[in-house]
C-alpha positions as CSV (number, residue, x, y, z in Angstrom):
1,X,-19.1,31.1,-10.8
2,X,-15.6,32.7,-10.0
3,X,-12.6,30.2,-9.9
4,X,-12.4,31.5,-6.0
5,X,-16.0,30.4,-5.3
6,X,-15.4,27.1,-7.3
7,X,-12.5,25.9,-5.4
8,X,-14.1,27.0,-1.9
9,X,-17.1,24.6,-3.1
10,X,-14.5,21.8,-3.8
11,X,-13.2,22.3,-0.2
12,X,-16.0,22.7,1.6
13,X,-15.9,19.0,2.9
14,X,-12.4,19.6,4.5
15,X,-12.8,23.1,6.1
16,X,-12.6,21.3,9.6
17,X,-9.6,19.8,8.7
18,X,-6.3,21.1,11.3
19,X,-4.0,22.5,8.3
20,X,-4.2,22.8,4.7
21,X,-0.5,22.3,3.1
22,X,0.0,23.1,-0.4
23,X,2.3,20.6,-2.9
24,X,3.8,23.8,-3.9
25,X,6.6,23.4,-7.2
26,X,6.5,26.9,-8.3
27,X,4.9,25.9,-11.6
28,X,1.6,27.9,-12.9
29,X,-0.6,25.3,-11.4
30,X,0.6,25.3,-8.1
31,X,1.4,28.6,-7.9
32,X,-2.5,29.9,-9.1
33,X,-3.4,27.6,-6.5
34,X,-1.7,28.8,-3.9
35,X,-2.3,32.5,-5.2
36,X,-6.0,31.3,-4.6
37,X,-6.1,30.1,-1.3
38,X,-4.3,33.1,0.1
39,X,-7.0,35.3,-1.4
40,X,-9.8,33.3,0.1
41,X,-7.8,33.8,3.5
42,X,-9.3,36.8,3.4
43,X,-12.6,36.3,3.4
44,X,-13.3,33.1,4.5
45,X,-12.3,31.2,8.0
46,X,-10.7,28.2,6.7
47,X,-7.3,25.9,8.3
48,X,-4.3,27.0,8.9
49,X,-2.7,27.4,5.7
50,X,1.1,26.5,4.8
51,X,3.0,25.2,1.9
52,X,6.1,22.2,1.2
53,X,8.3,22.3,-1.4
54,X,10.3,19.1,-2.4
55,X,13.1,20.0,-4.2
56,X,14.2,16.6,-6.3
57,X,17.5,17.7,-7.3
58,X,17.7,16.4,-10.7
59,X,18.7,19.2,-12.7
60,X,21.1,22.4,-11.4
61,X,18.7,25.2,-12.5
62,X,16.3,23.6,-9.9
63,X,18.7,25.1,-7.3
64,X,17.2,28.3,-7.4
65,X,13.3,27.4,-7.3
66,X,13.5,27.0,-3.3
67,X,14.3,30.5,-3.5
68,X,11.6,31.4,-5.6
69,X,9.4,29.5,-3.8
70,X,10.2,31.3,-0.7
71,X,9.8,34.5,-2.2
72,X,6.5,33.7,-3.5
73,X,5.4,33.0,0.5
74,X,6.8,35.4,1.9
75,X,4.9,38.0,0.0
76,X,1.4,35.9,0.4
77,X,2.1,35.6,4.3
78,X,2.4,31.7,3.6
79,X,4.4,29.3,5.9
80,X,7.0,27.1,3.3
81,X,9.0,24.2,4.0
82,X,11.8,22.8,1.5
83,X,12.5,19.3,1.7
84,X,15.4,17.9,-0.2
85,X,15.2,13.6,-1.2
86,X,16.8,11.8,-3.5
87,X,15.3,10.0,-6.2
88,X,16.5,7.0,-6.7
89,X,17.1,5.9,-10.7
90,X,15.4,3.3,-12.4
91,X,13.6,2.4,-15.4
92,X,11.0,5.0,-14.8
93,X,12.8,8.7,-13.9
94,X,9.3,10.5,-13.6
95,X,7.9,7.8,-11.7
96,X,10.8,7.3,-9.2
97,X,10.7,11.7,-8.9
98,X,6.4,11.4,-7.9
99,X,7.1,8.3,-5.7
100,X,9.9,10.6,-3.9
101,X,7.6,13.9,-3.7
102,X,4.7,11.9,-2.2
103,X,7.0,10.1,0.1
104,X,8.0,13.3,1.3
105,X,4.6,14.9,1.5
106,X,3.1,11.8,3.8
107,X,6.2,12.1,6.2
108,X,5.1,15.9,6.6
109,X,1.9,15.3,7.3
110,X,0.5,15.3,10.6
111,X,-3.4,13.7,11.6
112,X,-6.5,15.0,9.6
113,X,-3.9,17.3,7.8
114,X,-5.1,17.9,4.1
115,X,-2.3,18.0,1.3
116,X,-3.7,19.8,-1.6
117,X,-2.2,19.5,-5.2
118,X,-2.6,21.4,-8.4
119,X,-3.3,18.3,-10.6
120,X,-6.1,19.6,-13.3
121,X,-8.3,19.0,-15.7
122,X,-6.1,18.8,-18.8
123,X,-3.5,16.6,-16.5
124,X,-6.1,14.0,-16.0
125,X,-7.2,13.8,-19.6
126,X,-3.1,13.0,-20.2
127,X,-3.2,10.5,-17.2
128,X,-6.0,8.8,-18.5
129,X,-4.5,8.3,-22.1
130,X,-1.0,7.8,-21.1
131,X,-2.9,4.4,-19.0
132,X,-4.9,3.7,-21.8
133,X,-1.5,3.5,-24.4
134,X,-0.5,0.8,-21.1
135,X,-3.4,-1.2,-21.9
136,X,-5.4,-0.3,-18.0
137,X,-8.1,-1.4,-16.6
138,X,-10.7,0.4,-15.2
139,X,-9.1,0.9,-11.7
140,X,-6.4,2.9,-13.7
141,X,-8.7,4.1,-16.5
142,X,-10.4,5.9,-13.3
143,X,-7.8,8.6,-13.2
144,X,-6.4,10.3,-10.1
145,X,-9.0,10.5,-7.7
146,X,-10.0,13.5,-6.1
147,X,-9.3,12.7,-3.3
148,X,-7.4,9.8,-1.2
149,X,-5.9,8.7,1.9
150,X,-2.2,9.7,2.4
151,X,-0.1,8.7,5.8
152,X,-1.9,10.2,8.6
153,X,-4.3,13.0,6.3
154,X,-5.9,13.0,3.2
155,X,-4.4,14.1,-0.8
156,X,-6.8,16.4,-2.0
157,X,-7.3,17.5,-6.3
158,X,-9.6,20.5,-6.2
159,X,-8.7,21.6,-9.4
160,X,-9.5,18.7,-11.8
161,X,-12.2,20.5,-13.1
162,X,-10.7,23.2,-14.1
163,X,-8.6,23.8,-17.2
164,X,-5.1,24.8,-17.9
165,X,-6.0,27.7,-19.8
166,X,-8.2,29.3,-16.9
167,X,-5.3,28.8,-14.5
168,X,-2.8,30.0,-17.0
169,X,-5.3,33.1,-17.6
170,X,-6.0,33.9,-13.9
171,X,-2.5,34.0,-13.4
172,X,-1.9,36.7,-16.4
173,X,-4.6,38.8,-15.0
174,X,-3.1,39.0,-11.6
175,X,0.9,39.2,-12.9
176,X,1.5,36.0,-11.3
177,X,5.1,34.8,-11.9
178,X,6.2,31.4,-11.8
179,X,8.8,28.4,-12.8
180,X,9.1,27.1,-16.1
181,X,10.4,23.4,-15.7
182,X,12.9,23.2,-19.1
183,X,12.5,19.3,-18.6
184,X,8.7,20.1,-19.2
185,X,9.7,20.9,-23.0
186,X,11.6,17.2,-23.2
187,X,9.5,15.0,-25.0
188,X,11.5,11.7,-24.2
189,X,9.2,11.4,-21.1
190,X,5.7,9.7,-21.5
191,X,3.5,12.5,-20.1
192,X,5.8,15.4,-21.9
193,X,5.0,13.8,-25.1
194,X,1.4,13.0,-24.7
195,X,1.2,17.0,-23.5
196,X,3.6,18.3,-26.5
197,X,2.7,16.0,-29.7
198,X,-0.7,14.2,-29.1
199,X,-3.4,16.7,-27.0
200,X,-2.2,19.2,-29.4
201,X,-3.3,17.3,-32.4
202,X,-6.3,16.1,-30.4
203,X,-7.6,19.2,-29.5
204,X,-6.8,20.4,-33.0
205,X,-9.9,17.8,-34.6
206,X,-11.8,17.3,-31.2
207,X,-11.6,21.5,-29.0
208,X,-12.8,19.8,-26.4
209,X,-11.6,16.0,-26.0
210,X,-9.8,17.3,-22.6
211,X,-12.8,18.1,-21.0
212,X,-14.4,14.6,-22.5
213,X,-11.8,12.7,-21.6
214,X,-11.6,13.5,-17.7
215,X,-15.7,12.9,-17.9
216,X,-14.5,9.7,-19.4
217,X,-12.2,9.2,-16.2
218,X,-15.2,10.1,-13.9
219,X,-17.6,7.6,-15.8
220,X,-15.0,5.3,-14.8
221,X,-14.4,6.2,-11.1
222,X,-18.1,5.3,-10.9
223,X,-17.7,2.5,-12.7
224,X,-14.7,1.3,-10.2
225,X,-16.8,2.1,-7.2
226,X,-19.2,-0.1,-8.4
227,X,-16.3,-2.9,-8.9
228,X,-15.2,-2.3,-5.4
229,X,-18.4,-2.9,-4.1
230,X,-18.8,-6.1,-5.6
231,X,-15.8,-6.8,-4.3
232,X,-16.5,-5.9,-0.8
233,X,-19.6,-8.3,-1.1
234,X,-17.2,-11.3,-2.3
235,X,-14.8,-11.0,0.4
236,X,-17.4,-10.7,3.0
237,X,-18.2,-14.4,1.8
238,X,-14.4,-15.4,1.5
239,X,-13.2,-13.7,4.7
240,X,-15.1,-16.6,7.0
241,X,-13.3,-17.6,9.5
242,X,-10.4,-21.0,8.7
243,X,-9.4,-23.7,11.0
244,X,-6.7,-21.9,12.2
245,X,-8.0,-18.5,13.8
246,X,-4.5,-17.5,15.4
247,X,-3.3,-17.3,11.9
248,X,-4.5,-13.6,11.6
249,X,-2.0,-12.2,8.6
250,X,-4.7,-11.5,5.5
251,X,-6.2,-14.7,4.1
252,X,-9.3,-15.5,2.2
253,X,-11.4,-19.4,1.8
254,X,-10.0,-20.2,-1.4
255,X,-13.3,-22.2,-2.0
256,X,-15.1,-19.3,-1.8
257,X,-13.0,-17.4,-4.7
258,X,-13.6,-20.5,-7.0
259,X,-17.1,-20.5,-6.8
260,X,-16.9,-16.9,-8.5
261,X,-16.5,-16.2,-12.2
262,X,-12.6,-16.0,-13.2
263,X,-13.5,-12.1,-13.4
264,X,-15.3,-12.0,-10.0
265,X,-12.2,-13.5,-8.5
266,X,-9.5,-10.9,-10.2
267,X,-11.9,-8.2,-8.9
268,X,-12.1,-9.5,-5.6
269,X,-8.2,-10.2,-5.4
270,X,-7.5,-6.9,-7.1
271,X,-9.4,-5.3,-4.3
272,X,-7.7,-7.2,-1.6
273,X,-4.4,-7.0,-3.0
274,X,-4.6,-3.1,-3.4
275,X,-3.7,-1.9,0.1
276,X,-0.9,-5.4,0.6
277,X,0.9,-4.6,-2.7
278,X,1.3,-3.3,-6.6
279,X,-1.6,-5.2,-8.8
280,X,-0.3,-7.8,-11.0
281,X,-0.2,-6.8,-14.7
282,X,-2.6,-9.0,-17.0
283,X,0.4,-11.3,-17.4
284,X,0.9,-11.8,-13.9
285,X,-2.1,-13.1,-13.0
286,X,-1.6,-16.4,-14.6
287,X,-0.2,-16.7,-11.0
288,X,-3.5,-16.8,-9.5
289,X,-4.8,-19.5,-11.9
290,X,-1.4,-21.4,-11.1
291,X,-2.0,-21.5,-7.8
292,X,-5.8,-21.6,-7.3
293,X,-5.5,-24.7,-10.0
294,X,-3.2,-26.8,-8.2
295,X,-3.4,-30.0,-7.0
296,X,-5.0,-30.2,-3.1
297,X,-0.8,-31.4,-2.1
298,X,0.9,-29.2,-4.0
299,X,2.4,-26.0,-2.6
300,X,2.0,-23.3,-4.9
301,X,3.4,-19.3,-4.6
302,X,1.8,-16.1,-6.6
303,X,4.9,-14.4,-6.1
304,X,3.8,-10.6,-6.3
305,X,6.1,-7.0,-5.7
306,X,5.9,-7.0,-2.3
307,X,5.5,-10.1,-0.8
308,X,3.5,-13.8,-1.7
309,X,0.4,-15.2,-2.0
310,X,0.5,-18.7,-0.4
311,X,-2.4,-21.8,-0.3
312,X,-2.9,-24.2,2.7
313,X,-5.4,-25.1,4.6
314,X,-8.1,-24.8,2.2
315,X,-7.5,-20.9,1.7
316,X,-5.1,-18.1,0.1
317,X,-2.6,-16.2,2.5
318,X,-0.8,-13.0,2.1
319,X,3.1,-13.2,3.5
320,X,5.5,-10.5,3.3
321,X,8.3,-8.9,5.4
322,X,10.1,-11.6,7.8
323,X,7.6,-14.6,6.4
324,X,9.4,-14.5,3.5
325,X,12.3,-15.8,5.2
326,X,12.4,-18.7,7.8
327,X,14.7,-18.6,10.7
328,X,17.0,-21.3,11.3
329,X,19.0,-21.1,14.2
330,X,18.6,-22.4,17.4
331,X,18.2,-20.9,20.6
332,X,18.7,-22.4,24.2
333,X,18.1,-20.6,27.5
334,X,14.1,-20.5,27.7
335,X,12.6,-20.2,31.1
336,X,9.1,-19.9,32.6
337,X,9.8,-16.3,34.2
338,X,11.3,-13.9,31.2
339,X,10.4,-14.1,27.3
340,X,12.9,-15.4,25.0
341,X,13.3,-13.0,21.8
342,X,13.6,-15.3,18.5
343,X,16.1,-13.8,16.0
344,X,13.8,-12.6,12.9
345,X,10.8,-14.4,14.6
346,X,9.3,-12.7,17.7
347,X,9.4,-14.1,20.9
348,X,8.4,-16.7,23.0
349,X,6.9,-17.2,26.7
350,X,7.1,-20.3,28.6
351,X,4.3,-21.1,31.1
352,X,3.9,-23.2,33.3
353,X,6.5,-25.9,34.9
354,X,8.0,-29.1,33.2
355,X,10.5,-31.4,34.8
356,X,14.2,-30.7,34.8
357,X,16.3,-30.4,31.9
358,X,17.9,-28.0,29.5
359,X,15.3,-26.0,27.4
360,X,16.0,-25.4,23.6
361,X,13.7,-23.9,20.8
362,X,14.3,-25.6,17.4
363,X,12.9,-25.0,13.8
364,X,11.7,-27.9,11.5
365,X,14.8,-29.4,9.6
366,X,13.4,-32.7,8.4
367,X,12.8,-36.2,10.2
368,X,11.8,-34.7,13.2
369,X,9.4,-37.0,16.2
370,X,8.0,-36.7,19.1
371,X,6.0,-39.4,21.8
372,X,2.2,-38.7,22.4
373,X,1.2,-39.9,25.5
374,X,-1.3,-43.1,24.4
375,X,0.3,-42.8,20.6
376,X,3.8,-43.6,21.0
377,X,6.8,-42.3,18.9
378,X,5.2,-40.2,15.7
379,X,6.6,-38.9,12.7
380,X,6.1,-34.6,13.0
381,X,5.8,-34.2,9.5
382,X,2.6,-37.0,9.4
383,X,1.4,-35.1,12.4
384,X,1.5,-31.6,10.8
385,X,0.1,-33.2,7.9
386,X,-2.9,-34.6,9.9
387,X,-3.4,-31.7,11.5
388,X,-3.7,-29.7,8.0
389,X,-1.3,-26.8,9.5
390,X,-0.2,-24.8,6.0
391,X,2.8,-25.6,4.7
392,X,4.5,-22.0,5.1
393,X,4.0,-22.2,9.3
394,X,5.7,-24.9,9.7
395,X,9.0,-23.7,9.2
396,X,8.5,-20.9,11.8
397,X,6.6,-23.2,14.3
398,X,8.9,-23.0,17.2
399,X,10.0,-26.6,18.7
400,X,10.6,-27.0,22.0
401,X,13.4,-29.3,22.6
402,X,14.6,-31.1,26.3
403,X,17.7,-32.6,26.7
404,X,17.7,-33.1,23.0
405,X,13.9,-34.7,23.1
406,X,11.4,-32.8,21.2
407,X,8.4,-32.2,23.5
408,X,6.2,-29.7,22.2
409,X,5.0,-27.5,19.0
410,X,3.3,-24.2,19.6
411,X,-0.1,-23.8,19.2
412,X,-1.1,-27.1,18.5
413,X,-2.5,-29.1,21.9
414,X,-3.1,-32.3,20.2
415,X,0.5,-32.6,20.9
416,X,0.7,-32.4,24.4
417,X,3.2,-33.8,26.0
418,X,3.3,-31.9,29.8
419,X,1.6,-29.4,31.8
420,X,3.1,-26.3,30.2
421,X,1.9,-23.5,28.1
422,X,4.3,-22.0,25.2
423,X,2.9,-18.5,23.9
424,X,4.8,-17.5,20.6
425,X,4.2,-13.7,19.2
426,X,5.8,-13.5,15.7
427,X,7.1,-10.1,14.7
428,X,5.0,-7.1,15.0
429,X,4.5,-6.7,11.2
430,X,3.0,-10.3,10.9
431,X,-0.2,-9.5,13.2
432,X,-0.2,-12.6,14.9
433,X,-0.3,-14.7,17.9
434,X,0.0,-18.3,18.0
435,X,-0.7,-20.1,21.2
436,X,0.4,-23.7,22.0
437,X,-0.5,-25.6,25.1
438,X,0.7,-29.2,26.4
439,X,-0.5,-30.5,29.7
């Protein structure tokens, strides 16, 4: 079968898609790629087709490849945009550089559109070693997938089973021309030197370890899916609803994780973890058996890279964004007919009609109390603790104050002191509502 007809197969599920947009470098693979789809153009009706090149800016002769780029889509009747980012430095150049490009590519991309990248065979054979050398696990063993969700479209690989050679020989045939990265040929980077110094000797005792290898990665993509189905069967046990529904930011019953295997729980974790924030590296999960091991008062935190895993309440809770951070500072002026915006904490609404007096909202600085009607005068923190209310809430639960007299706490009517309603929306990005009533 022609490398045409093999590519149109790998497509076929997406030929319904808006627009096809090409990740187009001007290297051999993107450019035979490109070369490809402008052929099948031709004789096939397939989506719009355009192509974006991100130009990093990391070295001068990369100056003149938007030119180049251009030049090449012009003469194929192909749409190009150049976007320009910065890449910010770190320990990991090439990483910072592909975490750039993609960020680029998502922003770009509009709904149901379909980025397509040159990625092939041989590339995922390096991927896969380079992440074995890091000591992976099967999730990363698995290789680039062929395809995945990116911003509002999908990524697409249709090339990963094809091998550089044929690329590099389709495009002799045909006179292609295209850019020859000099940073390709440095073999201080990971990649360049699992390309330059290892396949070679690979391929030299094994011709055809590249082609077993990325079956290797497929065996384990299966194997993964398998893993992620598990999963999804362990968390339809641990997602059961808690005591506290109007908590609604991600959170599992932490006695349903321990009644799992260690591995069942990192699987189940890893899975739930994989869309919140970068997986923990096998040291870093000696987080999870801190926390899921400590004592029933404690109150433990898995600190992860972008944001925390919390306990209360009998179950685990993902915070990030403005949860990592509790607000402070008071704010007066609350009234029944307009909401009252809480500085790096939503907003409140009062309903309802009290007696007179000065309203003020107030966060939990220590020693707090409050009179129940048939209880008398009652310590808040013995209250909250009663009430099992997670110890990371109660430093956001707003406190509504009276002439100095604390006479309320949102969403929790065994408090009730009048007949008023305070409604409390925490910021957007924390996906919750808590409701507090006092009659």
């Amino acid at each position: 079968m022609s490398l045409e007809s093999r590519l149109l197969v790998e497509l076929q599920p997406w030929r319904t898609a808006p627009r096809w947009c090409v990740g187009f470098s001007g290297g051999l693979d993107s450019t035979v790629l490109l070369h490809l789809l402008a052929r099948l153009s031709t004789q096939e009706t397939l989506p719009t087709i355009s192509a974006i090149h991100v130009h990093h800016g990391l070295q001068p002769v990369a100056d003149g490849w938007p030119a180049h780029c251009r030049s090449v889509c012009d003469g194929l009747g192909i749409a190009l945009k150049v976007v320009h980012v910065r890449v910010d430095s770190g320990p990991s150049l090439e990483r910072a550089a592909r975490e750039a490009r993609y960020a680029a590519f998502n922003k770009h991309l509009s709904t149901a559109d379909v980025l397509l990248t040159a990625q092939h065979r041989d590339d995922q054979a390096e991927t896969l070693l380079f992440r074995l050398l890091r000591g992976a696990g099967v999730r990363g063993l698995a290789g680039m997938p062929a395809m995945r969700a990116l911003g509002e479209g999908r990524l697409v690989r249709p090339l990963l089973n094809v091998g550089r050679d044929e690329l590099e020989g389709y495009a002799r045939e045909r006179g292609l021309v295209w850019i020859e990265d000099p940073s390709n040929q440095c073999t201080d980077y990971a990649r360049n030197y699992i390309r330059r110094r290892v396949m070679p000797v690979l391929l030299e005792r094994w011709p055809k370890a590249s082609g077993n290898m990325a079956r290797a990665a497929t065996h384990l993509s299966e194997a993964q899916e398998l893993l992620n189905d598990l999963a999804e069967i362990d968390l339809s046990q641990a997602n059961v609803s808690g005591r506290y529904p109007w908590l609604a930011m991600p959170n599992l019953s932490l006695a349903s994780l321990k009644a799992l295997s260690p591995a069942r729980q990192r699987n189940t974790l890893r899975h739930w973890l994989a869309d919140l924030t970068a997986l923990p590296d096998s040291d870093h999960w000696a987080g999870w058996d801190a926390l899921r091991d400590a004592a029933s008062d404690a109150a433990p935190v898995w600190r992860l890279a972008s944001g925390e895993v919390h306990r209360g309440a009998e179950r685990i809770w993902w915070l990030s964004g403005p949860w990592l951070a509790a607000p402070s500072e008071a704010i007066d002026g609350l009234r029944s007919d307009r909401d009252l915006q809480l500085p790096g904490n939503g907003r409140l609404q009062l309903k309802g009609q009290g007696g007179a007096g000065a309203f003020q909202v107030r966060y939990r600085q220590g020693g707090e109390s409050l009179t129940l009607p048939g209880r008398g005068r009652r310590d808040l923190k013995r209250l909250l603790n009663e009430a099992g209310v997670p110890g990371f809430v109660r430093s956001r639960l707003p406190l509504l104050y009276r002439d100095g007299e604390l006479i309320a706490v949102a969403n929790l009517p065994q408090f009730d002191v009048e007949e008023m309603s305070l409604i409390w929306t925490p910021p957007a990005d924390t996906r919750f509502e808590l409701v507090g009533s006092f009659k």
